[in-house]
C-alpha positions as CSV (number, residue, x, y, z in Angstrom):
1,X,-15.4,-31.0,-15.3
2,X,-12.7,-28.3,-13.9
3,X,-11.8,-24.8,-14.9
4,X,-8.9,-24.8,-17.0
5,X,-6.4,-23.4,-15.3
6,X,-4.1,-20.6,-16.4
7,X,-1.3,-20.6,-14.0
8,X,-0.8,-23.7,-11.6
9,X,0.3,-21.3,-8.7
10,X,-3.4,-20.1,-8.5
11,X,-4.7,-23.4,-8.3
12,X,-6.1,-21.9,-5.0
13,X,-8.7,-20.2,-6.8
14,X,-10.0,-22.9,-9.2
15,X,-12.3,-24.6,-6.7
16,X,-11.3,-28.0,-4.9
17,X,-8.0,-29.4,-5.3
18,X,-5.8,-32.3,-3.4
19,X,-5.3,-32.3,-0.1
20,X,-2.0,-32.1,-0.3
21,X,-2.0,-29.3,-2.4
22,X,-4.0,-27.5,-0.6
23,X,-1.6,-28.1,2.4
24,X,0.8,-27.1,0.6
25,X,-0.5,-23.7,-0.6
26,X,-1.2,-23.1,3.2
27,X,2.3,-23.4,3.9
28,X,3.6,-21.4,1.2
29,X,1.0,-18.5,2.8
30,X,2.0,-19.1,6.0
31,X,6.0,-18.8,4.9
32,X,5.6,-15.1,2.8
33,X,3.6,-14.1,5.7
34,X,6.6,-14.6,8.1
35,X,9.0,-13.3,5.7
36,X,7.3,-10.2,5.2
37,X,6.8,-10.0,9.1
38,X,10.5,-10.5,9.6
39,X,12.2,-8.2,7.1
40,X,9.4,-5.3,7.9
41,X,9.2,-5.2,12.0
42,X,11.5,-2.8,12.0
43,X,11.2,0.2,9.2
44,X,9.5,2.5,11.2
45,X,5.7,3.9,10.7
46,X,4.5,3.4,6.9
47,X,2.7,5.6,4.5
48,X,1.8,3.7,1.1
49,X,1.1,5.2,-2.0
50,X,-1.1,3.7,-5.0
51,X,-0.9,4.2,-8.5
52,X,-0.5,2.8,-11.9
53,X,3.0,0.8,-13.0
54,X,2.3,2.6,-16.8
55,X,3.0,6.3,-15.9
56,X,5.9,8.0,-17.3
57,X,8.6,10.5,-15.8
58,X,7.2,13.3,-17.6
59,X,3.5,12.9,-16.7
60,X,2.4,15.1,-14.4
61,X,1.5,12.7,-11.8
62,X,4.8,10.6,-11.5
63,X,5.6,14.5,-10.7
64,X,3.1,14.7,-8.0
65,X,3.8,11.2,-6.5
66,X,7.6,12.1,-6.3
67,X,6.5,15.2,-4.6
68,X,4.2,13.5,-2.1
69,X,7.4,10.7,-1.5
70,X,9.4,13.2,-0.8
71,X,6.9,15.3,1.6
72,X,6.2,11.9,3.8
73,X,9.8,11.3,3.5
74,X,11.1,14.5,5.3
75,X,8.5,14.2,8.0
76,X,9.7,10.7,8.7
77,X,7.6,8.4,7.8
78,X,8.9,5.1,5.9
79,X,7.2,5.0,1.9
80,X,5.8,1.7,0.9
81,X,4.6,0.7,-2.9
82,X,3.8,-2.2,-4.7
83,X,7.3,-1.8,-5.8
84,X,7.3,-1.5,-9.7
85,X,7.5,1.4,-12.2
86,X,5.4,4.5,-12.7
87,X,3.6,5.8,-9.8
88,X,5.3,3.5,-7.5
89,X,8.8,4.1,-9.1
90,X,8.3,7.9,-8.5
91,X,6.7,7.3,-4.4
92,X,9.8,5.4,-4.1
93,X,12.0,7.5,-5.4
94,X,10.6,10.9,-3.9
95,X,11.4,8.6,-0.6
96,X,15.7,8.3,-1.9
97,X,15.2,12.2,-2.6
98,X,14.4,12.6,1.0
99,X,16.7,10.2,3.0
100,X,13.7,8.3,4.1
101,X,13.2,3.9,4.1
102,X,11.8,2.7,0.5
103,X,9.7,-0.4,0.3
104,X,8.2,-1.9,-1.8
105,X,5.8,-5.3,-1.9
106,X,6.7,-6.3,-5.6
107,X,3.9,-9.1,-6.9
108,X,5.0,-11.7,-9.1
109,X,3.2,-12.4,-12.4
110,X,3.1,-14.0,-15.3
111,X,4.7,-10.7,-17.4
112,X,6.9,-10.0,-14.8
113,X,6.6,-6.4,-13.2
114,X,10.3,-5.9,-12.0
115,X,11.4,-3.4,-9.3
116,X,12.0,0.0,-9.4
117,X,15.3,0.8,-8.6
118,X,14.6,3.0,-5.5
119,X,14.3,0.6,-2.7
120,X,16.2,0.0,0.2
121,X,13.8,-2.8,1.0
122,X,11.8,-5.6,-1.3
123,X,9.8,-8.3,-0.6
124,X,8.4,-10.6,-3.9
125,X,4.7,-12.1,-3.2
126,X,2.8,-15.2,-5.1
127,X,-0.6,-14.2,-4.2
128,X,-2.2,-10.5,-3.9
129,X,-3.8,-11.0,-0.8
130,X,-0.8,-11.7,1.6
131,X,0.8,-8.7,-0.5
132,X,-2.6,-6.4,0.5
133,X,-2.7,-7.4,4.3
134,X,1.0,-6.4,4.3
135,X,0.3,-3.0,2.5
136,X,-2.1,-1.7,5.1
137,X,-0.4,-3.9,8.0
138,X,2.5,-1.7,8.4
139,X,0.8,1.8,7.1
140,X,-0.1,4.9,8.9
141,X,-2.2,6.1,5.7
142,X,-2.9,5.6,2.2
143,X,-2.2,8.0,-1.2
144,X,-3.9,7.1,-4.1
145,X,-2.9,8.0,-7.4
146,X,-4.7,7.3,-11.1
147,X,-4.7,3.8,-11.5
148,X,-6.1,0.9,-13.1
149,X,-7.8,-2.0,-11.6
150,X,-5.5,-2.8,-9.0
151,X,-5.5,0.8,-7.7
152,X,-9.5,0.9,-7.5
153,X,-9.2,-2.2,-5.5
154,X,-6.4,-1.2,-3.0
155,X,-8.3,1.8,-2.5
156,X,-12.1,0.1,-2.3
157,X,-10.6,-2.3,-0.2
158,X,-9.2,-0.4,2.5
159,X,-12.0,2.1,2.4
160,X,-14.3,-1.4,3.4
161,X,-12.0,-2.1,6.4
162,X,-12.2,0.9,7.8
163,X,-15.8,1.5,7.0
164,X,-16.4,-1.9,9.1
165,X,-14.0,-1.3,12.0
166,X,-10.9,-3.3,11.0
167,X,-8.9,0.3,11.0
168,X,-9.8,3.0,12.9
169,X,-9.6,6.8,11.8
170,X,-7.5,5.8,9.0
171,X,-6.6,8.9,6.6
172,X,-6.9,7.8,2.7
173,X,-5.9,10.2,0.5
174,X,-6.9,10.5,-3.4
175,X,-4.0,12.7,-5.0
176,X,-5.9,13.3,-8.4
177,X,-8.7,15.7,-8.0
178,X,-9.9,15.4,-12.0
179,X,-9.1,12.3,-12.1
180,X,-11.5,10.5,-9.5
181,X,-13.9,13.5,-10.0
182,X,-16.6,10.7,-11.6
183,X,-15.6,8.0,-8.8
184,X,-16.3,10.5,-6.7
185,X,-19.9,11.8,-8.2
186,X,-20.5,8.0,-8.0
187,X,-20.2,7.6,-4.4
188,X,-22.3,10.7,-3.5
189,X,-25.1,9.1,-5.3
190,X,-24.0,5.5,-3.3
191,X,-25.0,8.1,-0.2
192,X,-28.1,9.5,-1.6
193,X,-29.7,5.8,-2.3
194,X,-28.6,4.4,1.1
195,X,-26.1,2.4,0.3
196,X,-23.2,3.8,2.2
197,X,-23.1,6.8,4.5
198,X,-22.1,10.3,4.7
199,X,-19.3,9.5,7.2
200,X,-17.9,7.0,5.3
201,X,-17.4,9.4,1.8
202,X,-15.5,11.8,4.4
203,X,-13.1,9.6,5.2
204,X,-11.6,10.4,1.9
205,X,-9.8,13.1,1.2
206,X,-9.2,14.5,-2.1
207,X,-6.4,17.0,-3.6
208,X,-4.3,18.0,-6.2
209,X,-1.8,19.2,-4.2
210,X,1.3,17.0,-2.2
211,X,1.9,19.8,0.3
212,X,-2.1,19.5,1.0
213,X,-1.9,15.7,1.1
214,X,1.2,15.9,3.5
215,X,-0.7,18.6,6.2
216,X,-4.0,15.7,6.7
217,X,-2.3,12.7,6.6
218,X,0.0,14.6,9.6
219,X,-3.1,16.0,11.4
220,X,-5.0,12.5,11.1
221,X,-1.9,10.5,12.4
222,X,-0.7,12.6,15.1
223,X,-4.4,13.0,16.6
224,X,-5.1,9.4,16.5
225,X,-1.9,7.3,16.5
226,X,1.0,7.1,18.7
227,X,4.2,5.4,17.4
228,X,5.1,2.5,19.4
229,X,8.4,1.6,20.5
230,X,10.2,-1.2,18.5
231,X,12.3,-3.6,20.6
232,X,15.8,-4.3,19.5
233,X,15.7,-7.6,16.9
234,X,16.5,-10.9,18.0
235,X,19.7,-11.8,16.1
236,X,18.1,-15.9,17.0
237,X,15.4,-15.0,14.9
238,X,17.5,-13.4,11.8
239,X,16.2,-10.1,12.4
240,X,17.5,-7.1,11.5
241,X,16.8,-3.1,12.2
242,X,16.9,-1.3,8.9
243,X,17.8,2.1,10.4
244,X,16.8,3.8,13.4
245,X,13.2,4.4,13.7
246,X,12.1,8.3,13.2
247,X,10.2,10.7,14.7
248,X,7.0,12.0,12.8
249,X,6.5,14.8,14.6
C-alpha cells in the first residue's frame, strides 16, 4: 500500500516510484541546479541571512536584520535570503538601502510565499534541498535571525557541515541573543554529555547587535578567505555579470 501523497511534485519523497519518474525528477534537479549556477556565477561574495517570513516592519528584529543588510551591504558583500517577507524582506532590503546585490532563493509551495520586492536577483526552487546547497554554495557567512522550523534547520544544517569538514572556518552568526538563549543552554549541555564538542559551540557567535555581527563575520572572512577572481561570462552560455564584483576589504 503507498503513502498518500500530498503534492505530486514530492513524489520523490514517498518511497519508490516509476522509473521514468524518477528520471524525470533527476532532470528537473539537474536543470534548477544549472539555472541557479548560471544566473549566480557572477554576484560577487555572498552573505545570507535567516529568519522567519511572519515578522513585521515594526518588530524589532525586521529592524535589526535591515540593519545587519545594510552593514554587509556597505562593506561589499552581495545579501542572499530565501527571498520572501519578514526577515528576509528586511535582509533584502537593508541590501537596496546600501547599493549592494539582493538575492534571493524564493521556494515554491503549496501557499505560495511570494517575493519581496527588494531583489535585483530571483531564482524560484521545487525542492528545498537544491535551494539549501545554493544558500551556502555562494556564501561567505551566515546570520540567523528568530525563526521557525525552517530557520532551525538552515542553521543546524550548516552548523553539521562545517562541524564535519564540508566548510572550513565558516562564521555563523545568531543575531537574537534572548531569543536563542534556551537553544543555546541546550547545546552547552549537548557539550557536557559528549555529544558535540566545545569547538564546535564556538563556532557560533551570538549578538544583539548588527554593528557586532558586521566586525566577526569581517574578521572571520578576511583571515580565512580570499575572493577569487570571476572571469568575464560566456555570452555562448547566456551568462551575464550582474555588476562589477566588489571589494570586501
Amino acid at each position: 500500500m503507498s503513502k498518500r501523497i500530498i503534492n505530486s511534485k514530492f513524489e520523490y519523497l514517498e518511497g519508490p516510484n516509476g522509473r521514468g519518474k524518477e528520471l524525470l525528477f533527476l532532470v528537473k534537479v539537474f536543470l534548477q541546479f544549472i539555472r541557479a549556477f548560471r544566473k549566480l556565477h557572477f554576484v560577487g561574495p555572498c552573505v545570507s541571512v535567516f529568519g522567519s517570513a511572519r515578522v513585521e516592519p515594526d518588530d524589532i528584529y525586521y529592524q535589526k536584520a535591515r540593519s545587519i543588510g545594510n552593514e554587509l551591504g556597505k562593506h561589499g558583500f552581495s545579501i542572499m535570503t530565501g527571498g520572501g517577507p519578514g526577515i528576509m524582506e528586511a535582509a533584502n532590503r537593508g541590501a537596496k538601502d546600501a547599493g549592494a546585490t539582493s538575492i534571493g532563493c524564493n521556494i515554491k509551495l503549496p501557499f505560495e510565499q511570494k517575493l519581496n520586492p527588494y531583489l535585483d536577483v530571483s531564482l524560484n526552487f521545487d525542492y528545498f534541498f537544491v535551494r539549501k546547497v545554493i544558500l551556502v554554495k555562494y556564501s561567505y557567512a551566515f546570520v540567523i535571525l528568530p525563526g521557525g522550523y525552517g530557520t532551525i534547520d538552515e542553521l543546524f544544517e550548516t552548523l553539521t557541515h562545517i562541524q564535519t569538514g564540508h566548510l572550513y572556518d565558516f562564521p555563523v552568526v545568531i543575531l537574537g541573543f534572548d531569543f536563542y538563549k534556551k537553544l543555546m543552554s541546550f547545546l552547552e549541555e549537548m557539550v557536557e554529555k559528549g555529544y558535540i564538542k566545545q569547538k564546535d559551540l564556538e563556532r557560533i557567535y551570538v549578538t544583539d547587535d548588527p554593528e557586532d555581527a558586521m566586525r566577526h563575520i569581517r574578521l572571520f572572512v578576511h583571515k580565512n578567505y580570499k575572493v577569487r577572481k570571476i572571469y568575464n561570462p560566456f555570452w555562448w552560455l547566456g551568462e551575464n555579470r550582474t555588476e562589477p564584483i566588489r571589494n570586501t576589504n
